[in-house]
Structures are given as structure tokens and as C-alpha cells.
C-alpha positions as CSV (number, residue, x, y, z in Angstrom):
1,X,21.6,40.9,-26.8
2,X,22.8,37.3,-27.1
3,X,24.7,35.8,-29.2
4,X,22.7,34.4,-32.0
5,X,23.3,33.7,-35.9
6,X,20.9,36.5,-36.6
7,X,23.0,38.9,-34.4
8,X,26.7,37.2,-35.3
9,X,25.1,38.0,-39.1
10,X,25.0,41.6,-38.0
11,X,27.7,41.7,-35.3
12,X,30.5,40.7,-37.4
13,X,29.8,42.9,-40.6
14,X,29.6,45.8,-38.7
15,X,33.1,44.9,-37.3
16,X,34.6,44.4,-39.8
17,X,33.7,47.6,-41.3
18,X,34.9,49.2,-37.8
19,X,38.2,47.4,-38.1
20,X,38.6,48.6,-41.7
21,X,38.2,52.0,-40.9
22,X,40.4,52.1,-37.9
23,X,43.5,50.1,-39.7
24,X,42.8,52.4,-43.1
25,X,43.3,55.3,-40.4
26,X,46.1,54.1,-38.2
27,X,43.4,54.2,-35.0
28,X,43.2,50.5,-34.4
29,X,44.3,50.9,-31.2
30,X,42.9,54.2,-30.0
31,X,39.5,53.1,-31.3
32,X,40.3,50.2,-29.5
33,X,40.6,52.2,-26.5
34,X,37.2,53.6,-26.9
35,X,35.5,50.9,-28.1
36,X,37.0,49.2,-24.4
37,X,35.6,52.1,-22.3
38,X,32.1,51.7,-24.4
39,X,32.0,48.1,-23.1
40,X,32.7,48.7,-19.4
41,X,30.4,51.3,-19.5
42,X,27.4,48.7,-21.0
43,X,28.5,46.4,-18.1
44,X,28.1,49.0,-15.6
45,X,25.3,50.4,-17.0
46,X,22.1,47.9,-18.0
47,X,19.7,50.8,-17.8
48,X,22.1,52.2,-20.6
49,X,22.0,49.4,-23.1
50,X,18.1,49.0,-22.3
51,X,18.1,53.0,-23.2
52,X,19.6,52.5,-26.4
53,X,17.7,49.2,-27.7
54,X,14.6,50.6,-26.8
55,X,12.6,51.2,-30.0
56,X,9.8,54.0,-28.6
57,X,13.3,56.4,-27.7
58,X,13.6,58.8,-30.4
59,X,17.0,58.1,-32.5
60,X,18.0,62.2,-31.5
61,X,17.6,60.9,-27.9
62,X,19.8,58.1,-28.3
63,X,22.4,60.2,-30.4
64,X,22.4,62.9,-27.6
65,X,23.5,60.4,-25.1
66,X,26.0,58.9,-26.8
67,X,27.6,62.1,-27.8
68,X,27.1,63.2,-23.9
69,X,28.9,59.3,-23.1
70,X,31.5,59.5,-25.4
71,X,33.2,63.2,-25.2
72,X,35.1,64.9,-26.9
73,X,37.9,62.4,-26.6
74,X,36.3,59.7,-28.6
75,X,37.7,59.7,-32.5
76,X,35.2,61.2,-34.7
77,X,35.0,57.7,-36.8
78,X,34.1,56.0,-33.7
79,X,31.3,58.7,-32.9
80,X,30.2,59.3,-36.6
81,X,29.8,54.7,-36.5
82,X,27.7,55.1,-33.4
83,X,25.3,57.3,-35.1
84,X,25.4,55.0,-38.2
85,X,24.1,52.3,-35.6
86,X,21.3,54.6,-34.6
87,X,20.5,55.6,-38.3
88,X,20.4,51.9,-39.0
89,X,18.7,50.7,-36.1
90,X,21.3,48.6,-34.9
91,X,22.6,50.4,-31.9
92,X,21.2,47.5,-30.1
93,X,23.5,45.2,-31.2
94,X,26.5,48.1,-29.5
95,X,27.8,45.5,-27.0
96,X,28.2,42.6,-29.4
97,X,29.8,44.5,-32.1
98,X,32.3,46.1,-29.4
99,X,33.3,42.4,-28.3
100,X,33.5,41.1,-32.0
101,X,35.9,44.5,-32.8
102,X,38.0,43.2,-29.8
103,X,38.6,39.8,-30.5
104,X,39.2,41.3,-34.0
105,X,42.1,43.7,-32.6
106,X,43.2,40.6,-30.4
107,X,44.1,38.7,-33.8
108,X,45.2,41.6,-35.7
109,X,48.0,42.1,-33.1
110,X,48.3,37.9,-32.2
111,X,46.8,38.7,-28.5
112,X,45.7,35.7,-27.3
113,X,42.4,36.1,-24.6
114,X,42.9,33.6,-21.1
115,X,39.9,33.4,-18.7
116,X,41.1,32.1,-15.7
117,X,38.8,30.8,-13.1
118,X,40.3,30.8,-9.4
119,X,39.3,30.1,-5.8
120,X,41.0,33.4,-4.5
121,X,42.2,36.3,-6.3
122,X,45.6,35.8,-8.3
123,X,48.2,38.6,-7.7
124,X,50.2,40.3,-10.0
125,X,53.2,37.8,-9.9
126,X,50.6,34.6,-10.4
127,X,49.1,36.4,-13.5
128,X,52.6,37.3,-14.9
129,X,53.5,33.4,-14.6
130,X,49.8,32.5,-16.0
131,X,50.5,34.8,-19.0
132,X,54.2,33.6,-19.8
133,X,53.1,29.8,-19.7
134,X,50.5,30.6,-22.3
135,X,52.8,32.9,-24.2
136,X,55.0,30.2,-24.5
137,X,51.9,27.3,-25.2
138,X,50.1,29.1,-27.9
139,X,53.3,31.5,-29.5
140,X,51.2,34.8,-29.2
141,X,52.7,38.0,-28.8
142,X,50.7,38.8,-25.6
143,X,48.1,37.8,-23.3
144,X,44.9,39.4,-22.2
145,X,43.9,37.7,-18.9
146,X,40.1,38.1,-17.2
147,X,39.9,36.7,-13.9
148,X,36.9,35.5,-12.3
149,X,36.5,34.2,-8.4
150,X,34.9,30.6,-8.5
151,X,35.3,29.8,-4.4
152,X,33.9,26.0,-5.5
153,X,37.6,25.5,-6.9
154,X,38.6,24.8,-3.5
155,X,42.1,25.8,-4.9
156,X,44.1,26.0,-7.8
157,X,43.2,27.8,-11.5
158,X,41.2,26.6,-14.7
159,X,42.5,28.6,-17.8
160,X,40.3,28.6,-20.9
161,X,42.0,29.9,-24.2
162,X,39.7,29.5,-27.1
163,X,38.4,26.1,-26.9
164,X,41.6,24.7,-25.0
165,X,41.0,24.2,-21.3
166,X,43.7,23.8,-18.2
167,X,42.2,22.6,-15.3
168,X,44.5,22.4,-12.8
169,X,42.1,23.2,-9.9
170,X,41.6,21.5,-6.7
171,X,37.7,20.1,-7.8
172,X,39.8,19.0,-11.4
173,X,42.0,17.3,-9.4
174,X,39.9,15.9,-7.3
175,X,37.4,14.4,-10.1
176,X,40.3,12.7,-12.4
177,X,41.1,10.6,-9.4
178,X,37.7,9.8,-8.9
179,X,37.2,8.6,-12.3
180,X,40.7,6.9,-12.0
181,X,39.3,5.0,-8.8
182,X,36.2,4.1,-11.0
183,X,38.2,2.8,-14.0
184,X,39.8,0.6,-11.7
């Protein structure tokens, strides 16, 4: 579902309330974990997000599933929250409130997110230099980086943290002395 006031209204309620377990519980991290695998398996999976918003599947059906998703390896507080969400009727907003526990975790532990953008894919020696520079830029304790391939870059990287953006990319490059020619 997209992000709208209506779902942030639910979203970030929900957790919260996921946050406070886990931190009254010591299982930030491992619910973390879980709440991690739940995303990339919504991303994987459409047909399994479409499953569980769809009204006219019986709320046993959807709690089966999850149950069968999840394992045996998923904390119980994580498991009994999903079926909250089903009791609720909220299970539909699963992928937003995974995100918002996330970003929640990410400020709990001063994690900074960086989406870079790139022409070609970065190895692990380019990442490690992208994550230092921003380490050292915003003061976090760490960085999570997720890369996406843009092959209109032409070259170079644009790195977005929160509402800060680097753009030191080829087509960047390229457009600030354009509009330098124009001033002129």
C-alpha cells in the first residue's frame, strides 16, 4: 500500500508498539532480523501481499500462511503481532509497518540509510569508501547502503541520505556546466 497520511496514521502506531515490545524484550535486533526477511519476502512475493490484503480470504487462511512463512525461527512476539494484524484487519498495511520498524531500528542504533544510484554496479571497496565519507559527513555509527543501477548516469554515483543529496554523477556534472554556460 502506499504511503499515505491514512496509512502513516496506522503505520507508525503499530511500530512503535513493535519497537516497544522488542526493546522491553532485548529482541530489537533479532526482530529486526525477522521483520527484514518479512520484507524481502513481500518484494519477492506480490501475489503474497495481494493474499494477505485481500478482504474475501478468511483471517485462519491468512494466519496459516503466515505461520507456514515465518517458522519456527521467528520470535513468538513477532508471530503473536502478525496475528494481531490479522485480528485487526491491518495485515495489509505488513509492508509499511516493517519499513517504519526499520527506519525505527536505524535511529535507535544512529544507522544512517544511503541510496546510491550508479551507472555500473559499485564493488565492495567503492561501497566501503561511500560508507566512510558519509560516516564521517553525518557522525552515525554505521551505514546501511542500497544500490540501485541507473545506466542514464553515464558514470559516476548520486547518494541520497534523508533529504540531503550528492550528485556527483556524470549527467550532474554535465547539467551544472550547462546552467553555468547559461548564466553566463
Amino acid at each position: 500500500m502506499k504511503n499515505t497520511s491514512l496509512s502513516s496514521e496506522i503505520v507508525e502506531p503499530y511500530a512503535q508498539a513493535l519497537m516497544s515490545v522488542a526493546q522491553g524484550n532485548n529482541l530489537t535486533e533479532k526482530i529486526g532480523e525477522d521483520v527484514r526477511s518479512i520484507l524481502s519476502l513481500l518484494e519477492n512475493s506480490p501475489e503474497l501481499g495481494e493474499f494477505l490484503g485481500n478482504p474475501l480470504i478468511e483471517e485462519n487462511d491468512k494466519k496459516a500462511v503466515i505461520r507456514q512463512i515465518v517458522g519456527q525461527d521467528t520470535n513468538n512476539y513477532l508471530v503473536s503481532f502478525l496475528m494481531l494484524l490479522v485480528d485487526k484487519r491491518r495485515i495489509i498495511f505488513l509492508e509499511g509497518i516493517c519499513q517504519q520498524y526499520i527506519e525505527l531500528l536505524r535511529k535507535l542504533n544512529n544507522i544512517v540509510l544511503a541510496e546510491v544510484s550508479s551507472a555500473t554496479e559499485l564493488n565492495q571497496n567503492q561501497l566501503d569508501s561511500i560508507s566512510a565519507k558519509i560516516k564521517a559527513i553525518t557522525n552515525a555509527a554505521g551505514v546501511e547502503v542500497q544500490t540501485t543501477i541507473d545506466p542514464n548516469l553515464i558514470g559516476g554515483v548520486i547518494i541520497k541520505v534523508g533529504s540531503q543529496v550528492l550528485d556527483s554523477s556524470l549527467r550532474g556534472q554535465l547539467r551544472r556546466i550547462s546552467l553555468s554556460l547559461g548564466a553566463s
